[in-house]
C-alpha positions in Angstrom: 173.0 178.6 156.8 171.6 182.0 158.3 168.0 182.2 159.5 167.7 185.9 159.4 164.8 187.3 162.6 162.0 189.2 161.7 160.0 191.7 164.0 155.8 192.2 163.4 154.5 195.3 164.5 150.4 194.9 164.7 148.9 198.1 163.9 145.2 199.3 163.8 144.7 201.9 161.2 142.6 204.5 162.2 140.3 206.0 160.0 138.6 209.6 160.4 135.7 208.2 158.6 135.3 204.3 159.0 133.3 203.9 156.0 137.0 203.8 154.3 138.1 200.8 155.9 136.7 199.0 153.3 139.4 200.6 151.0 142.4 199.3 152.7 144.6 197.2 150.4 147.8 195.4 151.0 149.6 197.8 148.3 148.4 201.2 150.0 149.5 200.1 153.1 153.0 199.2 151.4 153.3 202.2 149.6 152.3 204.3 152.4 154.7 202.8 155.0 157.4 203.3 152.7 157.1 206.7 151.7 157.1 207.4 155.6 160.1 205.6 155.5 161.5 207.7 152.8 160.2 210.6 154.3 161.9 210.0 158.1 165.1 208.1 157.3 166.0 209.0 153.5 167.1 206.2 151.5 169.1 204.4 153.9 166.3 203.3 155.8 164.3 202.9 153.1 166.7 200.4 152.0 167.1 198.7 154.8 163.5 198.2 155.6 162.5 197.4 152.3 164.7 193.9 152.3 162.3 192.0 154.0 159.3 194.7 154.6 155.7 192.4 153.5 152.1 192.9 154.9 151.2 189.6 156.6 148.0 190.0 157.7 145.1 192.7 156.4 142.0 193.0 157.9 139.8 195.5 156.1 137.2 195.5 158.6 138.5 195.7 161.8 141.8 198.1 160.5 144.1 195.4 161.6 147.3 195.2 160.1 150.4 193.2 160.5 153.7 194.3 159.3 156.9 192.1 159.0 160.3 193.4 158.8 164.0 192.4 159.8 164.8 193.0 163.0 167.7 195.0 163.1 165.4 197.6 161.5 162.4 197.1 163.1 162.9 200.2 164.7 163.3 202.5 161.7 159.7 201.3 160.4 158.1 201.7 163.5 159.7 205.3 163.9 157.8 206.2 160.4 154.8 205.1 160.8 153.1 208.1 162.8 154.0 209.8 159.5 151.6 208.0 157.5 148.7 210.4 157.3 146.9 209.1 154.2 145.9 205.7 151.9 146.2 206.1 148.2 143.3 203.5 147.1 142.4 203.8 143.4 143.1 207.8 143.5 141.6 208.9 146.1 143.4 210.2 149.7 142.0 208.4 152.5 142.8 210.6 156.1 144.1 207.7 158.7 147.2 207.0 160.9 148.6 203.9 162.2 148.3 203.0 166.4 151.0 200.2 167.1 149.3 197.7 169.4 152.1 195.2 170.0 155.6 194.3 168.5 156.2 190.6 168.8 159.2 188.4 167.3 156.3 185.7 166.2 152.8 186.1 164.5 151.6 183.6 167.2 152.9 186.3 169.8 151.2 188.9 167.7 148.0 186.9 167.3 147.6 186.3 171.1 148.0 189.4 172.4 145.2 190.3 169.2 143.0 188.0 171.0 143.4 189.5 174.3 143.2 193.6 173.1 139.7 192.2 171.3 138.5 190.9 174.9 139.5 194.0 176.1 137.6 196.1 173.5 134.4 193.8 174.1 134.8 194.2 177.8 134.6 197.5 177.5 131.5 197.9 175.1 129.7 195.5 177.3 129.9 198.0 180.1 128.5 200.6 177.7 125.9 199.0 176.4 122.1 200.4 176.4 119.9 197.5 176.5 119.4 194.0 176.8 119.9 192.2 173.3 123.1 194.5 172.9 124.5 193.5 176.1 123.7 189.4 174.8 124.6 190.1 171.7 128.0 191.3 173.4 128.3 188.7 175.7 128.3 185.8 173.2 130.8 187.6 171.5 133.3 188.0 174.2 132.5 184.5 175.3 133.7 183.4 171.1 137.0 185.1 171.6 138.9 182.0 172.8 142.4 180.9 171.6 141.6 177.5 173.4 138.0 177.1 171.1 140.4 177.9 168.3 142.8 175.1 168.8 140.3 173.0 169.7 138.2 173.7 166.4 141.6 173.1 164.7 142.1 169.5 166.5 139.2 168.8 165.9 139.2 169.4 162.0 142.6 167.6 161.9 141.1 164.2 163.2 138.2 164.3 160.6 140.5 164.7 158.0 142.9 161.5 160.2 139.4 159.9 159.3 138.7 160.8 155.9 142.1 159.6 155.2 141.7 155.8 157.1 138.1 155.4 155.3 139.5 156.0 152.0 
């Protein structure tokens, strides 16, 4: 038996008008990564992408997108993907582009460096912040962003269901 490697490049998609973040959909982002696919590498690469090519992860709110693909063609994808200039969402053109943040050969690997560009981010707005309740506001933020609270909350929810289990 095979196990065949993938490759996850975590992208932000950048919007020229954020309101149309809300109209990012797991099929605009698939259609639009492999027309610039198509576009850059013709049908051989659109092939070769498209074998195991899936949208793991969509966050609609924060533009966060993760993208899986084989990696022996990893590179082919992530070569397109400053061609995407648009999202097709229910007819209408929606001006973005993709910023790679990270490739990784694990979503954990992906989802840690995540967690550490977000701290970064709120690090960064706390030193611009105006006032007082933004820079709180801010600070309780950056002090949630914890993969440690994570795994803990997720301990934590395993051994109340241990306990729901023994009590029944």
């Amino acid at each position: 038996m095979v196990r065949f490697k993938h490759r996850y490049l975590l992208c932000e998609v950048v919007a020229e008008d954020p309101r149309y973040r809300h109209c990012i959909h797991e099929r605009a982002v698939t259609a639009a990564a492999k027309g610039a696919l198509a576009r850059a590498h013709g049908d051989y690469g659109l092939a070769c992408c498209s074998i195991a090519f899936t949208v793991k992860y969509l966050n609609a709110y924060t533009g966060v997108v993760l993208l899986r693909c084989r990696k022996d063609f990893y590179r082919l994808l992530w070569s397109a993907l400053p061609l995407v200039t648009h999202l097709e969402s229910r007819g209408q053109r929606h001006p973005c582009f993709f910023h790679t943040l990270h490739v990784g050969g694990t979503i954990r690997s992906c989802q840690k460096f995540l967690i550490q560009y977000n701290r970064r981010q709120l690090v960064m707005l706390l030193n611009s912040c105006t006032n007082k309740e933004e820079r709180e506001s801010i600070q309780k933020s950056l002090l949630g962003c914890s993969l440690q609270e994570v795994e803990e909350e997720q301990f934590q929810s395993a051994e109340e269901e241990d306990d729901c289990a023994e009590t029944d």
